[in-house]
N, C-alpha and C positions, 0 to 999 in steps of 0.2 A: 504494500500500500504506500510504503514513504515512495518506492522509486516511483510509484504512478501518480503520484502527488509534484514529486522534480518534474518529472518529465512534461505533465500539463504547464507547471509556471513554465518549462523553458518555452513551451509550444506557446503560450500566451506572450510571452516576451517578445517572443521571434516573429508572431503575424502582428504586435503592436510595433516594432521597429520595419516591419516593412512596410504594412501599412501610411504608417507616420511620415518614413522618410524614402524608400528604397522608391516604393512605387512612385508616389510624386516625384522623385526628379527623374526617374525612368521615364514619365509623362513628359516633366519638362524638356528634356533634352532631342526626345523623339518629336516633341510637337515644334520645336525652334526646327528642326531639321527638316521636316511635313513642311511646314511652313516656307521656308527658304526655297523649298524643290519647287512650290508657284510660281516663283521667277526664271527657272528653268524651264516649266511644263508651258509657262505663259496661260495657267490657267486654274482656278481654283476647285477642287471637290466636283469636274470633270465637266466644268463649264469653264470656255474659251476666251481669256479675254479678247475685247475689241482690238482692231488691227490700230495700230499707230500711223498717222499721218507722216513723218519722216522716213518712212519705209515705205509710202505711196508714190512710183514714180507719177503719177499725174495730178498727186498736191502741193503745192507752192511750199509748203515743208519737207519737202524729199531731202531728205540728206542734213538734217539741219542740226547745228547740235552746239549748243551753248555753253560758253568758256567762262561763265564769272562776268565782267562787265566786259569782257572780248568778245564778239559775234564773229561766230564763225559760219559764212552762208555756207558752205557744202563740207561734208564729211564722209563719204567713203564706207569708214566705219557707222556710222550712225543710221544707215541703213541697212543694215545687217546685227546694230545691237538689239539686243532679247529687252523685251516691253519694261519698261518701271525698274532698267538695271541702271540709267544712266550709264558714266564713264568710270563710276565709282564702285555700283551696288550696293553703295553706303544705308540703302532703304531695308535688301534683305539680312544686311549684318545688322543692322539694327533693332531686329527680333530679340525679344527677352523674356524670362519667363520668370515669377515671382511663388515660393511655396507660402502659401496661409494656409491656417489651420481646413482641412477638410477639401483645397482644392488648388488650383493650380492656374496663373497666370498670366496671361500673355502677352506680350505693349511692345511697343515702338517709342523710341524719344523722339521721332524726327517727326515736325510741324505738319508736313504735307502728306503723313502715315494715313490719314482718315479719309481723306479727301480722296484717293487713291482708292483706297480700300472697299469704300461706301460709295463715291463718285457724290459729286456736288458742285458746288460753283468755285468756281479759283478764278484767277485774272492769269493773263499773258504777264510776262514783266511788270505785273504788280498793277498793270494799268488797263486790259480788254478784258472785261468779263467774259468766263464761257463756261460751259455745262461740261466736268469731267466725266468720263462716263466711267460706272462702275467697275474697277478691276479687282475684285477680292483675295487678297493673298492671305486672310487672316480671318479667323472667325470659327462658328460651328463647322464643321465637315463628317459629312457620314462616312468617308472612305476613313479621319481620321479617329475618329467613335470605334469603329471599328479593331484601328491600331490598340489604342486605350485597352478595350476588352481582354485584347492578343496578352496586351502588359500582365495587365493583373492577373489574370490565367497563370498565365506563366511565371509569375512574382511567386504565386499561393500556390499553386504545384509545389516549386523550390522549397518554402517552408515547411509544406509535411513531409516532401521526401527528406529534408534532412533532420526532420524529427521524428521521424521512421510512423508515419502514420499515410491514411491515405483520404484522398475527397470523394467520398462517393455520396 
């Protein structure tokens, strides 16, 4: 009876430290990664963003790509770079993920994260208003719901197998 008395506290110990801490950054670290793959896929939870007008040979922004207060009319590269990467990517590295009690989440420090994200009004150069259209790289996703599930599965598996019990 004592050793099936130890063996419960370790087993209680060991799904309250995975619980607490193992799986949430497992989350976090898989969903900053989820996340960042949007800018690669150019599409979020298996919807496409819209095309980019600097990638349009027949829109007056073909090729167009902006240096800081230097304009630079045509680039080469600029029509060939991947949606909301700029020349930086500084938007997908920008992904971050905070653990609070009970769950796990997700931000951007950079101004223009939402607007992007959500689509809404932004101006040109601070000065033509225009409609961004939605590009979502961040938010619910069922493909990433899914991941979450895989985690904990497999988190809580680990725990009974190495406290010799099983989940059935």
């Amino acid at each position: 009876m004592d050793q099936f008395i130890k063996d419960l506290i370790n087993l209680q110990q060991d799904l309250v430290k995975t619980i607490a801490h193992d799986i949430p950054r497992s989350i976090g670290k898989e969903g900053e990664d989820y996340f960042r793959e949007s800018f690669q896929k150019e599409s979020f939870d298996g919807v496409k963003w819209k095309e980019v007008k600097r990638r349009m040979p027949n829109s007056r922004w073909f090729g167009f790509e902006y240096k800081g207060k230097g304009l630079k009319p045509f680039s080469p590269a600029a029509t060939r770079r991947k949606i909301l990467t700029g020349s930086t990517g500084d938007l997908a590295e920008s992904i971050t993920h905070r653990i609070e009690p009970g769950r796990v989440i997700f931000a951007s420090d950079k101004p223009y994260a939402q607007v992007h994200n959500e689509g809404g009004h932004a101006f040109v150069f601070g000065k033509s208003k225009f409609t961004m259209p939605k590009r979502q790289f961040m938010g619910f996703s069922q493909e990433f719901d899914a991941q979450i599930d895989r985690i904990i599965e497999k988190r809580m598996d680990g725990v009974f197998k190495r406290n010799g019990a099983t989940r059935e």
